[in-house]
N, C-alpha and C positions, 0 to 999 in steps of 0.2 A: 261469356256466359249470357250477357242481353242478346247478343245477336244467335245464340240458340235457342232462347225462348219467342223472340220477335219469328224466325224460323216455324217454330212449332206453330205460335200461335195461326199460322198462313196456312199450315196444313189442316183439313178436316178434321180430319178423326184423332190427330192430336190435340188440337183444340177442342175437341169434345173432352176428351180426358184429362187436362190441365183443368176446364170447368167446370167436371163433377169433382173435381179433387177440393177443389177452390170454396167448393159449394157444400161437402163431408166434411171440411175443415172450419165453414159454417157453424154446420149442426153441432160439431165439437163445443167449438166458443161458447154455442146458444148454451149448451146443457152445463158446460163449466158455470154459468152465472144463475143456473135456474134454479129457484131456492126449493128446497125440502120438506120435506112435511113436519114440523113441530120446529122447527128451529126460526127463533127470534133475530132479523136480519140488524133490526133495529141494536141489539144490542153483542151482537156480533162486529158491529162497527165500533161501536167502544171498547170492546176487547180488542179488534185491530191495533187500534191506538195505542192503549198500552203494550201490545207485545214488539210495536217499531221504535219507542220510544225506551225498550229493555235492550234488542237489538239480541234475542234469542235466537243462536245461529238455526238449530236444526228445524224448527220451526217453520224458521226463512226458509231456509234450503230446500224444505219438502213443501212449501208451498211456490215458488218458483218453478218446480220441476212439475207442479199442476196445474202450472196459469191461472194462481193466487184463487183456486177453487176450495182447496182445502182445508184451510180454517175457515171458509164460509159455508163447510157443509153442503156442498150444493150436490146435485144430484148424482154428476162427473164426481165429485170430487176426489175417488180414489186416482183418477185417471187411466194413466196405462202400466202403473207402476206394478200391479198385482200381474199383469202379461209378461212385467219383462224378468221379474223374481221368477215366476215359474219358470221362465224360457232358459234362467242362468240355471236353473235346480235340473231343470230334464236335461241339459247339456251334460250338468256336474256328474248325474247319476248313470250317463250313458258309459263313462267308463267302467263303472266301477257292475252296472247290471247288463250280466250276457244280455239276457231279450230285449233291451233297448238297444247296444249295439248292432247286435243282428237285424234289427228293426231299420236302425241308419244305414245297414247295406246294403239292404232290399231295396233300395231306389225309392221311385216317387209313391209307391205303396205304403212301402214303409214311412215316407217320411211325414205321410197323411194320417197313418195311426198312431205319431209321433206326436203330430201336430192336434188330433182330438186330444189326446192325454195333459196336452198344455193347456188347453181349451177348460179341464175340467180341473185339472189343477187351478188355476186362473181362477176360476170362480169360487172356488173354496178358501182361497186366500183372500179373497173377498172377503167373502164373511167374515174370517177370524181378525181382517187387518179395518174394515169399515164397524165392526163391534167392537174394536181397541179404542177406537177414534171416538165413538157417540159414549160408550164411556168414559175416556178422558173428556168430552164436551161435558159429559151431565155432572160429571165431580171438579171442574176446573180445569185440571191441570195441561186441557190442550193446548191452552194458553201458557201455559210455564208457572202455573198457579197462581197468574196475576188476578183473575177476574174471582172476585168473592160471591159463591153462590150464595149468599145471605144473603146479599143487594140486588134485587130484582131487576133494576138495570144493567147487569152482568150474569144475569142465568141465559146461558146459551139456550138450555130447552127448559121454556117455565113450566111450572109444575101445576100453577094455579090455572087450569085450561080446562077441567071439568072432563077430561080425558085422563080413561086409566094410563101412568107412564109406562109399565111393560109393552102396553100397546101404541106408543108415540116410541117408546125403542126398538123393536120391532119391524114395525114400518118403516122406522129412518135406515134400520139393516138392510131390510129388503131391497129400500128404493137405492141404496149406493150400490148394493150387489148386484141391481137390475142394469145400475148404470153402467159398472163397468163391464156388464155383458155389451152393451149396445155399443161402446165406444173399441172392443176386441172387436164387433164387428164391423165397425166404422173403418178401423183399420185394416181388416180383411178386403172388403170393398176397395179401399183406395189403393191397394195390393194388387187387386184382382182386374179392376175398370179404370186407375185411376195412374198418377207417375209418381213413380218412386216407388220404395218400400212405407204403406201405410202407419204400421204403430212408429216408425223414425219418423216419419212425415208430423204426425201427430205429438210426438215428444217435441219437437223442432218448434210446432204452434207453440205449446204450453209455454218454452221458454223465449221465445219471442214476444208471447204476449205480454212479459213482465218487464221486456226492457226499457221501453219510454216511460214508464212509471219510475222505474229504479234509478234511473238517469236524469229524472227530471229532480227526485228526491236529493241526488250527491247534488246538482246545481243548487239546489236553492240553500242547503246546509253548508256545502264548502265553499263555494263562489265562483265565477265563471271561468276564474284562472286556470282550479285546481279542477274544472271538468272538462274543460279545454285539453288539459295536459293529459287527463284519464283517458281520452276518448283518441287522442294520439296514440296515447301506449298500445291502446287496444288493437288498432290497427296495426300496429307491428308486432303485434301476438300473435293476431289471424296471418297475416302474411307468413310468418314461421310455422304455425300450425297447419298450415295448406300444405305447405314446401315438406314438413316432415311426415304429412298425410301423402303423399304424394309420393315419394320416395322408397324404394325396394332394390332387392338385390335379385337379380335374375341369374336361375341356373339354367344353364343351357344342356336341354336333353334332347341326343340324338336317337332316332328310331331305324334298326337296322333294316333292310329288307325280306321280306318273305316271301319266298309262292303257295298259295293257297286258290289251288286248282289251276285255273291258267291266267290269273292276274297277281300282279307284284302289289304288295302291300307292306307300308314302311317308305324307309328313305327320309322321312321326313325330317327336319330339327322344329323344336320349340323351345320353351324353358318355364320354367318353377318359379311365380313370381313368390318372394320374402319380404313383405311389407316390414319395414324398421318399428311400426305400430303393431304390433301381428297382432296385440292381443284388443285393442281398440279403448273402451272406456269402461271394461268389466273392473279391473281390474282396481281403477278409482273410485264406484261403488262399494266396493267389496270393503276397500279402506276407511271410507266414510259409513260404512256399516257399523265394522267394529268401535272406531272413536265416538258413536255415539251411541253404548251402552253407557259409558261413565257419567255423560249427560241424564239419560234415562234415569241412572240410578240417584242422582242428586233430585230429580224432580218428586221423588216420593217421601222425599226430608222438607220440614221448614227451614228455608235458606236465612234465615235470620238465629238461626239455632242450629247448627250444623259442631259437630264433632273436628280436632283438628286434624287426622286423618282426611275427611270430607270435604275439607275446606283447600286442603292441601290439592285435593281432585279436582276442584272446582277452581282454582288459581294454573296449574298443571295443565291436566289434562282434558277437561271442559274448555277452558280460552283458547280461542284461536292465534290469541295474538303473543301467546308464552314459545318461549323456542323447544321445550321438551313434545310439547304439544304437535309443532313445526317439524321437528324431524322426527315423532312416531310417523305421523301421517307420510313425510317421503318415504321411510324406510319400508313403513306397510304395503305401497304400492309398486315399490319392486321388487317387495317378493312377492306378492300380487299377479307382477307382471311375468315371471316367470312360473307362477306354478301355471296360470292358466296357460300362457302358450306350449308348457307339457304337456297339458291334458286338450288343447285344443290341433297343434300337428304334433301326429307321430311318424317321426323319419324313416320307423321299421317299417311301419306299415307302406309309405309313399316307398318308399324303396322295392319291397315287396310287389308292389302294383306296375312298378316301371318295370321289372327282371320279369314278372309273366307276360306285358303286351312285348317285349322285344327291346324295350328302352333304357340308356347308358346316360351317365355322366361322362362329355369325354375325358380320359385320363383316369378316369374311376372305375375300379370294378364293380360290374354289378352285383347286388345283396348287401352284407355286411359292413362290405369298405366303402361303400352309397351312403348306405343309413348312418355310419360314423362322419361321414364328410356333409350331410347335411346338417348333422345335429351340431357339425363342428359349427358351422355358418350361422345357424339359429342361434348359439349360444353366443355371439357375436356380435349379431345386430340387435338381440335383444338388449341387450346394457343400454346402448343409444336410445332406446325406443324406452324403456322403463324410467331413465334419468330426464326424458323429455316427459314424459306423462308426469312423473314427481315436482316436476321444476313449475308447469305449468299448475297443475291441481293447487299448488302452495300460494302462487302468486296472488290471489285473492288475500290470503293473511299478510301479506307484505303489505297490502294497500289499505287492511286495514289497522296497521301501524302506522304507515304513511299518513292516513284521514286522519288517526286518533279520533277516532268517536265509533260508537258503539250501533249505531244502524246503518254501518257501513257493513255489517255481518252477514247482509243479504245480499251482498256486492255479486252481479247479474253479467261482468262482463269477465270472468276469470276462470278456471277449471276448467269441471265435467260440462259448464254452459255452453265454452266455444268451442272442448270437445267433440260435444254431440252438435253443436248447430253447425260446424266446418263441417265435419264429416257427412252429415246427410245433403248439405246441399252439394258435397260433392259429387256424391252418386247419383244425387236427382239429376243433376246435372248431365253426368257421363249416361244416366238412360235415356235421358231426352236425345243427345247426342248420339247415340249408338241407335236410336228408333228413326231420329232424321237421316241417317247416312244409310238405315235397309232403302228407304225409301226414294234415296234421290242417286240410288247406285245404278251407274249406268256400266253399261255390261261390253264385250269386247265388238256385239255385232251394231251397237249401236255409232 
């Protein structure tokens, strides 16, 4: 891996594009910390305080995956989270609405008026999900209802500012909706000029930028032994998770020949790469979705007064560290994992595609006894590939049983974190590599 970046960076014009990358990955940072119109930074730190000192999982989790932007309110702070819900919603809806399908077949046409619809979707999730947020700021409870808006040292947006507040809520909408237009197009950019896929590129920043802080927090609370030993594990999670990133089952398809006019076309072999991960890391959002309504719906109760039904939910299914809790969360993620990989390959269809250009499974017949023999296969490697995504998403709650303490809930090195950060630097990776190999390919007359 260094010695394809040390590569890159020798070539021109790859190094021009690793540098604007390096440089949109900047301007990210900058606007992650750039403070907002009406919001008190001064007392947004003391609310910090109390929500690490609660060790309020979903909080963490959603501020981790913004590069600790958003409980500060800052101008990023939705990040890229509103691109990647629309991008899962337009995929969801492609099965189920003919004119979006027909839309994904039309090729790069289609995949551009695909792609405005997400654009616009995107920005209306803005709005409804950056106006959830500055009203839970202005009533408390963004915080977990730690911070008493009585105490003026804990009003996230003060009141006493000589400014009508419709117009300080407003503005604060605008400027997170404007944000996360600039940052979809941040990601377009580094898509387009820059290496790698840009919104991954940029989720990858967000949760990088919270590790030396998270890391340095377990050392100074548990002690050098027990970060010592975490930072070991880690590394043999990432080793596993490359190796099962990495891993697929290849079908081998032959293409017969043809003559069309007076040249033969066909003959060829290839094959069907099955990634053991098909479905990636939807499918652990999806799960962390649903487990945290029950969370939601405790925050709109005083937890000191709670019903025992309530309390039951909050012991249950709210902690991470209860085992009913533990295995909703594996079990949700794979079925998770198999509904998305239905709706994301369909074997009728690739089957159907292979029997019009000419192409067989050998030993397979083409059409029917194809489609059945691929789905057989998919149904197969997905088990591995779902029970590795469950085992991993979990491992975070183990450790924080293991710590016993309660602002181990932000825990930065386990799940969807090395999830998404193995996986994209895999690809950046394999593009760097595949852009260095057009370039230094030497040819038969050479």
């Amino acid at each position: 891996m260094l010695s394809a970046f040390t590569s890159a960076l020798r070539t021109p014009d790859l190094r021009k594009k690793l540098l604007f990358t390096v440089a949109m990955i900047a301007v990210y940072r900058l606007g992650a910390t750039l403070p907002s119109p009406g919001v008190s930074y001064t007392n947004v730190k003391a609310c910090l305080k109390l929500t690490e000192q609660s060790g309020n999982q979903v909080l963490n989790l959603l501020n981790l995956f913004s590069g600790g932007a958003l409980l500060q309110l800052s101008v990023f702070a939705l990040g890229i989270m509103p691109y990647i819900t629309a991008s899962i919603i337009l995929q969801l809806l492609t099965v189920v609405i003919p004119r979006l399908e027909q839309l994904r077949k039309e090729g790069q046409s289609g995949q551009a008026k695909i792609t405005q619809y997400t654009r616009y979707l995107t920005l209306g999730l803005a709005v409804l999900q950056s106006s959830a947020f500055v009203a839970l700021a202005r009533t408390g409870q963004l915080f977990g209802g730690l911070c008493d808006q009585d105490n003026p040292q804990y009003q996230i947006i003060p009141e006493n500012t000589g400014i009508p507040m419709w117009l300080t809520l407003t503005v604060l909408v605008m400027t997170m909706t404007a944000g996360t237009g600039v940052v979809m197009w941040l990601g377009e950019l580094v898509t387009d000029r820059g290496v790698g896929n840009g919104m991954s590129v940029l989720i990858f920043t967000s949760i990088a930028a919270r590790l030396p802080g998270e890391g340095w927090t377990i050392k100074q609370s548990a002690g050098t032994a027990k970060f010592l030993l975490v930072i070991a594990l880690v590394l043999v999670i990432i080793g596993l998770v490359v190796f099962i990133e990495q891993a697929q089952r290849r079908i081998p398809v032959q293409y017969a020949k043809r003559m069309i006019g007076r040249r033969m076309y066909g003959g060829t072999s290839t094959y069907i790469p099955l990634k053991v991960n098909q479905a990636g890391v939807v499918p652990v959002i999806f799960a962390s979705s649903l487990l945290y309504l029950p969370q939601l719906y405790l925050q709109f109760f005083d937890k000191n007064n709670l019903k025992p039904y309530q309390i039951w939910i909050q012991n249950w299914l709210a902690s991470p560290t209860s085992w009913l809790y533990i295995s909703v969360y594996f079990l949700l993620i794979i079925f998770f994992t198999y509904f998305y990989v239905s709706i994301t390959f369909n074997p009728t269809e690739v089957a159907e595609n292979m029997k019009k250009y000419g192409g067989f499974v050998p030993g397979i017949r083409p059409g029917k006894p194809t489609a059945d023999y691929l789905d057989f296969i998919l149904s197969r490697i997905t088990l591995p590939g779902a029970l590795y995504l469950g085992l991993i998403s979990v491992l975070p709650n183990f450790f924080f049983i293991w710590l016993d303490q309660k602002q181990y809930q932000n825990f930065p090195f386990g799940g969807t974190a090395v999830l998404i950060m193995v996986g994209v630097g895999l690809e950046t990776v394999k593009q760097i590599e595949s852009q260095l190999m057009q370039r230094n390919y030497e040819g038969f007359l050479r």
